[in-house]
C-alpha distance (Angstrom), angle and dihedral (degrees) to the residues before:
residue distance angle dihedral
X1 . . .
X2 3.62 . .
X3 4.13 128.1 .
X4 3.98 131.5 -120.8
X5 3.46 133.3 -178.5
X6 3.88 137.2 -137.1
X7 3.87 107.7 -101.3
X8 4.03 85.8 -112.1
X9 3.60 89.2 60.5
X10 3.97 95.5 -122.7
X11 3.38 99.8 111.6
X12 3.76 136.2 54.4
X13 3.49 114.6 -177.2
X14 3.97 143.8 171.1
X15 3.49 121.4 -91.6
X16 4.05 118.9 -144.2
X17 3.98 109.8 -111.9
X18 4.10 108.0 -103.7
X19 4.02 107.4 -67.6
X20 3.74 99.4 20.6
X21 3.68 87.9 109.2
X22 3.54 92.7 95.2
X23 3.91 94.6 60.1
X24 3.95 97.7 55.4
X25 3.70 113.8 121.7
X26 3.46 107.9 -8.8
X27 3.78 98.4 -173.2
X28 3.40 95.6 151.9
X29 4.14 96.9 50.0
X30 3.19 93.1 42.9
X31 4.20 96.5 55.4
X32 4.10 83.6 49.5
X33 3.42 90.4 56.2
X34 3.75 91.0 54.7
X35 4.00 100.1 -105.4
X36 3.07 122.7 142.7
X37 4.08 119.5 -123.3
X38 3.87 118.4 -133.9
X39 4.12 106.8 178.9
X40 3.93 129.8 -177.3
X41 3.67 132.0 119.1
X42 3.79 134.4 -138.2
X43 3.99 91.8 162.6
X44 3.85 114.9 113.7
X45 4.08 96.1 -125.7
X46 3.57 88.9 61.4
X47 3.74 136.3 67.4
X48 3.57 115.9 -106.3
X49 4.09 90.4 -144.5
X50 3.66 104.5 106.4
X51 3.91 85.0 -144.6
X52 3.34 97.5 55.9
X53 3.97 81.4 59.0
X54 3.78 96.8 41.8
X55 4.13 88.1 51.2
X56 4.21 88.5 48.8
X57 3.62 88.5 45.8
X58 4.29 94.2 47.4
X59 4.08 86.2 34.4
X60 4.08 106.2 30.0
X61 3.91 79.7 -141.7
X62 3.60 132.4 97.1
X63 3.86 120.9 -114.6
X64 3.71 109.5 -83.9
X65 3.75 92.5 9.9
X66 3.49 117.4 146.2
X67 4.06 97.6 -166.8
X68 3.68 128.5 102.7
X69 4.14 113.9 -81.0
X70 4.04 101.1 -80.8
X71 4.49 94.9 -123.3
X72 3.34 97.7 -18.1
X73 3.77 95.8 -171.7
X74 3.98 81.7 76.8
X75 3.80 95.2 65.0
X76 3.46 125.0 119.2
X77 3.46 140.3 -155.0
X78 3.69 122.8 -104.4
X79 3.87 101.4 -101.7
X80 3.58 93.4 48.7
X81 4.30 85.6 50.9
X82 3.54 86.0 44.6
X83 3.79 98.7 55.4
X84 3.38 90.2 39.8
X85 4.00 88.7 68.3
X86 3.64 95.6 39.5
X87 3.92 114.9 31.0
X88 3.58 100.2 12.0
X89 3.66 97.6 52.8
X90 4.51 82.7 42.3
X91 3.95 91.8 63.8
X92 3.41 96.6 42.4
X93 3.80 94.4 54.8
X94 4.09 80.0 45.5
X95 3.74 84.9 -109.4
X96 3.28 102.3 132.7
X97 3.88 109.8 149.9
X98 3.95 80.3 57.9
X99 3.76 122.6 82.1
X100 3.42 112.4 41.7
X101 3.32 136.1 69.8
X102 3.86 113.6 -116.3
X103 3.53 141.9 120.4
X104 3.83 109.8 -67.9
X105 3.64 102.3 7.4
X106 3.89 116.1 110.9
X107 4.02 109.4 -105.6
X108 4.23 125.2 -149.1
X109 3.77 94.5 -172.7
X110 3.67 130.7 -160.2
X111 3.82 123.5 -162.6
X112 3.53 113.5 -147.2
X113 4.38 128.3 -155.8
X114 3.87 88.6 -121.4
X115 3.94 147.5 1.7
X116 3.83 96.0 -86.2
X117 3.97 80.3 -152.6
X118 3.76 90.3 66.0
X119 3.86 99.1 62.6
X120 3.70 134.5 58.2
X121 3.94 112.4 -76.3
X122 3.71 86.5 -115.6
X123 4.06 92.5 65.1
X124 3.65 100.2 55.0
X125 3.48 105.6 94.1
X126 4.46 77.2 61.4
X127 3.83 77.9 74.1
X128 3.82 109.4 119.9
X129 3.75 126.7 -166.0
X130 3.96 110.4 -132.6
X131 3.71 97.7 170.2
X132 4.15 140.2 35.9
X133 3.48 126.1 -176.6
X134 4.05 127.5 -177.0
X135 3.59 128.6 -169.3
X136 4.11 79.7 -6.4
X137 3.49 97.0 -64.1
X138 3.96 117.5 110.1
X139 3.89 111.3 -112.3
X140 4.14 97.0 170.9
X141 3.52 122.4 30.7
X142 4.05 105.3 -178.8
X143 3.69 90.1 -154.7
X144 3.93 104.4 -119.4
């Protein structure tokens, strides 16, 4: 396995032996297998927004790309993305009376601009958060 590093420098990262391409994020195997998907990013060749993430996941492209869909049999469908950021990404912090909404279990809540349901798959990373709220009281208000 060899090593690059970002053109800034920064980061030095791993790079996958020859032909391991094919194995990079296998969302889709790994939800038929019975996993369960936690998604976020904090690494610096990725965008923070989680849905940038949830449209790459649903897409297997990046927002505005243009290329064909990077193994497309790994796509998922939106719910599965969403839970991913939410639930999934609860249990495996051990957080699990977090991210979900339910009766009893505490609720950070985004609002969103749309229902990311109601436009093509392509459009979602358009989606714009207007509203937070944390421990139920409103922390960003976007104004609209």
């Amino acid at each position: 396995m060899g090593r690059a590093r970002t053109a800034d420098g920064r980061t030095d990262h791993p790079l996958p032996r020859p032909g391991a391409g094919g194995h990079q994020y296998p969302f889709a195997a790994l939800l038929r297998s019975g996993a369960t998907l936690a998604a976020g990013s904090d690494w610096p060749v990725s965008s923070p927004d989680p849905l940038h993430g949830i449209h790459t996941a649903v897409n297997r492209v990046v927002p505005g790309g243009t290329g064909p869909a990077f193994l497309p049999g790994q796509r998922i469908g939106l719910t599965a993305a969403l839970a991913a950021y939410t639930a999934g990404s609860a249990h495996v912090n051990h957080l699990d009376d977090t991210g979900s909404v339910r009766a009893g279990a505490l609720a950070d809540l985004v609002v969103l601009d749309r229902d990311p349901y109601a436009a093509p798959p392509g459009e979602i990373a358009e989606t714009r958060v207007v509203g937070t709220y944390v421990g139920g009281q409103r922390v960003y208000d976007a104004g609209l």
